[in-house]
N, C-alpha and C positions, 0 to 999 in steps of 0.2 A: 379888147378882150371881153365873151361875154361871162367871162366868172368872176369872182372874186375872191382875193388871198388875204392871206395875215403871217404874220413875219412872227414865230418864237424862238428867242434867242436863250441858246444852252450853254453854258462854257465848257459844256463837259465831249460837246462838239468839237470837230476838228475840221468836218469839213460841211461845205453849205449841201442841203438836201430838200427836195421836194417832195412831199407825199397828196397825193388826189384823194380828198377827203370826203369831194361828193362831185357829181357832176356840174355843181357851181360854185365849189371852192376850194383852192389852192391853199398847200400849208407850207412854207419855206421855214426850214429850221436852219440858224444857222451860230457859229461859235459867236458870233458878233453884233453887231446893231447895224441894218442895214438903211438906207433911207427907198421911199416909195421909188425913186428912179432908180435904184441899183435892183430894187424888187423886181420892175417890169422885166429890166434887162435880162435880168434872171430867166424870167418866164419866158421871153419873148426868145430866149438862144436855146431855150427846152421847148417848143412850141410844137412841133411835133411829136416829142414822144409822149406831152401832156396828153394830146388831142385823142393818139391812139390810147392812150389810158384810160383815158373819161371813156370812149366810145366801147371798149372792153366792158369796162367798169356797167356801161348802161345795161348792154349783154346780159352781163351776171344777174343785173336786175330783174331784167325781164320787161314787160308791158309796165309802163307808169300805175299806180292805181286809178287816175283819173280816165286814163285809157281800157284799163282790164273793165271798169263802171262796176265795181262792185265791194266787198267786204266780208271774211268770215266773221260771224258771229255764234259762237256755241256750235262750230261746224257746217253755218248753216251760209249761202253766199246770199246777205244782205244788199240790193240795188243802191248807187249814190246818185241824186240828183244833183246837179252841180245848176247854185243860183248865181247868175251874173250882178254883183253890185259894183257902184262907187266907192265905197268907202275900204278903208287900206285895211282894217282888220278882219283876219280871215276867222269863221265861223262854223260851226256843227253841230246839227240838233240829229236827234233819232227819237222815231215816232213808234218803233217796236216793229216796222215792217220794211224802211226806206231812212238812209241817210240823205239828210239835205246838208249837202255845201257850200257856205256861201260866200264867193271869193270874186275881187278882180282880175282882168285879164293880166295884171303884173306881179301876181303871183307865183311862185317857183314851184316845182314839186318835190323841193326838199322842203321847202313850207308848207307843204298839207301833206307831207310824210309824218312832220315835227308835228304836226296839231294832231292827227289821226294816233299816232305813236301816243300823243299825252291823252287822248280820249281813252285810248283802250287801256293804257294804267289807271285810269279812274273807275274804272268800268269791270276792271277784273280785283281792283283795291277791296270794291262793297261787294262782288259775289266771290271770289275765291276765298276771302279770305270768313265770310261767313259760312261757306260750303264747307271748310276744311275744320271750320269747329262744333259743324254740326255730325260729320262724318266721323271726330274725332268722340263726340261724346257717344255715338250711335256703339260703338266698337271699342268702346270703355279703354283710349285712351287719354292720357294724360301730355294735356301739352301748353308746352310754357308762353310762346308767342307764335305768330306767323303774319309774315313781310311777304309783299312780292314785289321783287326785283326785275330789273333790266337785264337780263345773262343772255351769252350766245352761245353756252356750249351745253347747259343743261336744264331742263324742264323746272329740276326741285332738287333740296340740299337740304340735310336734315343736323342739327348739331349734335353734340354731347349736353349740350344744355339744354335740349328738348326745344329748341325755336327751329322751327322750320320757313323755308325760302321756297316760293312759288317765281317761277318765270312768267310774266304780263302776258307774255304771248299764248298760254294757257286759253286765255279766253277766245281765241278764234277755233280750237280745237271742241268735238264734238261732247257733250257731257259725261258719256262714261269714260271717256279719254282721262277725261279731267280729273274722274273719281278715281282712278286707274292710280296717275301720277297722286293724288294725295294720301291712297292707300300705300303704296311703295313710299313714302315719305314716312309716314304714322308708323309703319311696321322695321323703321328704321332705329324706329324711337326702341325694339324691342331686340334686333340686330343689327348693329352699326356698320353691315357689311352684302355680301354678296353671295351670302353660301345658300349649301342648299335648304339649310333653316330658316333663313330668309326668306325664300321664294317659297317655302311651303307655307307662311303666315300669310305672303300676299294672295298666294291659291286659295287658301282655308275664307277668306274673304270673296277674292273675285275669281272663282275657276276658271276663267277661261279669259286670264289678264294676258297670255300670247297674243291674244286679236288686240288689244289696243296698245300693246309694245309694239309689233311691227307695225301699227296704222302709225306711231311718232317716226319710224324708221324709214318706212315709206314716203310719208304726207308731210311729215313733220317741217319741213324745208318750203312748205306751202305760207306756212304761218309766219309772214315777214311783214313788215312792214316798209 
């Protein structure tokens, strides 16, 4: 096999189940405790419809990032050098112009998904979340915190407690994009909703916030990791 599984047992299970969690690893949930040979046997009597799943599964993905050779950043597609080293821990600098990667050939590309994935939360932690309190004090709102989050279904999330939620993936999207979503965020703080009161605070700000709602509607699905 060249992936690798892990066995989580549920007793709220009835019956044994597989799910393709990435294209090198296998999850068997199952009501019981199984041992690593009833594991294989598992996989190896499902061996086909794994294979077609992973190879779906890679589809959906698209080009590896090590193969697309590049990076949004701020909108903008950042080149990656990829450095060939010895040693088993994988690496990543940016110089403001080019990522350098520095990895061996026994690397996976769910490993420099994961390390790329934790760069760009670091990276959108120190500027999103100072953009959104600068932008907040510019337009004399008031706001209690902001976190950015891992989400898959929404850019930004605003509370009744005034804390607002940015999505990481923010930072590959282009700047006024960005301001875009933190104004619709800020102007939530003022309508906890949808109406047309709403949209008229986010207009009275950015008039012509249609160009970067359809640029997330469009492009948005660009910004993966």
């Amino acid at each position: 096999m060249n992936f690798n599984y892990k066995v989580i047992v549920s007793k709220r299970r009835k019956t044994v189940r597989i799910k393709i969690a990435s294209e090198k690893e296998i999850i068997i949930y199952s009501p019981y405790k199984i041992s690593n040979k009833e594991a294989e046997a598992i996989i190896n009597s499902n061996i086909k419809q794994i294979e077609k799943l992973r190879d779906k599964l890679a589809k959906l993905r698209g080009p590896s990032i090590l193969e697309r050779g590049w990076l949004y950043i701020l909108g903008e597609k950042v080149p990656i050098t990829t450095i060939e080293k010895k040693e088993e821990k994988i690496s990543l600098k940016y110089d403001g112009q080019r990522v350098y990667l520095s990895m061996n050939p026994n690397h996976n590309q769910d490993e420099v998904r994961e390390l790329i994935k934790k760069w760009y939360k670091k990276i959108a932690k120190e500027y999103l979340i100072r953009l959104t309190v600068e932008m907040a004090e510019k337009y004399h709102f008031t706001v209690n915190s902001v976190r950015i989050k891992d989400v898959k279904t929404r850019w930004g999330s605003c509370s009744s407690k005034r804390n607002i939620n940015l999505s990481y993936k923010l930072i590959m999207a282009p700047k006024e994009v960005i301001e875009y979503v933190i104004v619709h965020e800020l102007c939530h703080l003022k309508e906890m909703n949808h109406s047309e009161k709403f949209w008229k605070e986010v207009y009275n700000i950015i008039p012509n916030y249609k160009v970067y709602l359809e640029h997330l509607k469009k492009l948005g699905h660009n910004y993966e990791v």
